[in-house]
C-alpha positions in Angstrom: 104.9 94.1 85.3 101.9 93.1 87.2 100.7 90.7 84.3 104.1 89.1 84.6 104.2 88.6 88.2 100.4 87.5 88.6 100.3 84.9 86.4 104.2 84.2 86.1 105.2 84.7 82.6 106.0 87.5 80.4 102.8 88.7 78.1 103.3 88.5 74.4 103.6 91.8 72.3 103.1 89.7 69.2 99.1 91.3 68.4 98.4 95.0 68.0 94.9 96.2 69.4 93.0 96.1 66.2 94.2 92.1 65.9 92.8 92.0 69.4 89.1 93.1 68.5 89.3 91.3 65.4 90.2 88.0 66.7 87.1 89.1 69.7 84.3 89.9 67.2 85.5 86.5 64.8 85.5 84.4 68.5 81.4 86.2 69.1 80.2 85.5 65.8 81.5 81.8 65.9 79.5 81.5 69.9 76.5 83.3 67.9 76.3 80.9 64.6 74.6 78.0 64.2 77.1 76.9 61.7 80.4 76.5 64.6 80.9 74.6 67.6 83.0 77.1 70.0 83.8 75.5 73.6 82.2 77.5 76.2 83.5 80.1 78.3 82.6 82.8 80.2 84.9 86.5 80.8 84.1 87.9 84.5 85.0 91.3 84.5 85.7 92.7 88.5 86.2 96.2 89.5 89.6 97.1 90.7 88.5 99.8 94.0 86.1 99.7 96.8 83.1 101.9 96.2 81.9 103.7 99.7 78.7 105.7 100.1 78.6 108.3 102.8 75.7 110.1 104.0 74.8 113.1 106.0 71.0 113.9 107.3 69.6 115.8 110.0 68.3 114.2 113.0 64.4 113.5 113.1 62.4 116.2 114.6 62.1 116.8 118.5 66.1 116.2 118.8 66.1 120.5 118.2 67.2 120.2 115.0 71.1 118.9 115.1 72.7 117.1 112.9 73.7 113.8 112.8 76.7 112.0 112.6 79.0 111.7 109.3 78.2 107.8 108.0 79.4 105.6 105.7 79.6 102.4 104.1 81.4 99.9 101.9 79.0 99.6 99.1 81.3 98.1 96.3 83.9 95.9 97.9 87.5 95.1 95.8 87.3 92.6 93.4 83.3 92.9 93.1 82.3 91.5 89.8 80.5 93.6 87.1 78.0 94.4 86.5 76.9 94.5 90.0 73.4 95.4 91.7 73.3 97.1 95.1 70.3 97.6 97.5 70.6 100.2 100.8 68.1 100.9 102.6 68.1 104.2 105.0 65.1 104.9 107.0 65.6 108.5 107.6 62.1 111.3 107.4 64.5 114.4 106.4 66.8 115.7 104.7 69.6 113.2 103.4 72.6 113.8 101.5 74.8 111.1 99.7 78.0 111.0 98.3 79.5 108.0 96.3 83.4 107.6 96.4 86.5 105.5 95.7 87.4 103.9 99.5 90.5 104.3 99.3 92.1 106.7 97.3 95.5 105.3 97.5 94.5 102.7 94.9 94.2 105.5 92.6 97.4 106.4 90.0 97.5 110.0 89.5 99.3 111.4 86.4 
């Protein structure tokens, strides 16, 4: 249903999934040989969900000890392309925790 609306047309169920790696590993050896002339392309592969990081870390010393507020940040955005490299830089002197999580969980489909 969502193949058929995004690009407008009905898939075909004409090839079973072994035809489908078949038909892949034939296309990679004909990019890889010598021998054939294969027009180039290139498959971009994005992920579907945001990725946020949170973290948690007590305040630097000389605040008496309390804790700091709950953060977090959109690390992966929608649609990001994989693979994908991510720097963050925290500048904190104690302890830090992290978690890693979808942002929004509502993307998800539960069983």
């Amino acid at each position: 249903k969502i193949l058929t609306e995004f690009f407008g047309k009905e898939p075909r169920r004409t090839m079973n999934a072994s035809e489908c790696v078949a038909k892949g590993c034939a296309l990679q050896c004909a990019i890889l040989s010598p021998t054939f002339k294969v027009k180039e392309f290139q498959v971009n592969e994005s992920f579907p969900f945001a990725i946020s990081m949170s973290w948690k870390g007590l305040a630097p010393e000389g605040e008496n000890g309390a804790a700091e507020g709950h953060q977090s940040i959109i690390v992966v955005p929608k649609g990001s392309l994989i693979p994908c490299l991510k720097a963050v830089t925290i500048l904190r002197s104690g302890t830090l925790t992290f978690d890693l999580q979808y942002a929004d969980v509502s993307d998800l489909q539960g069983p």
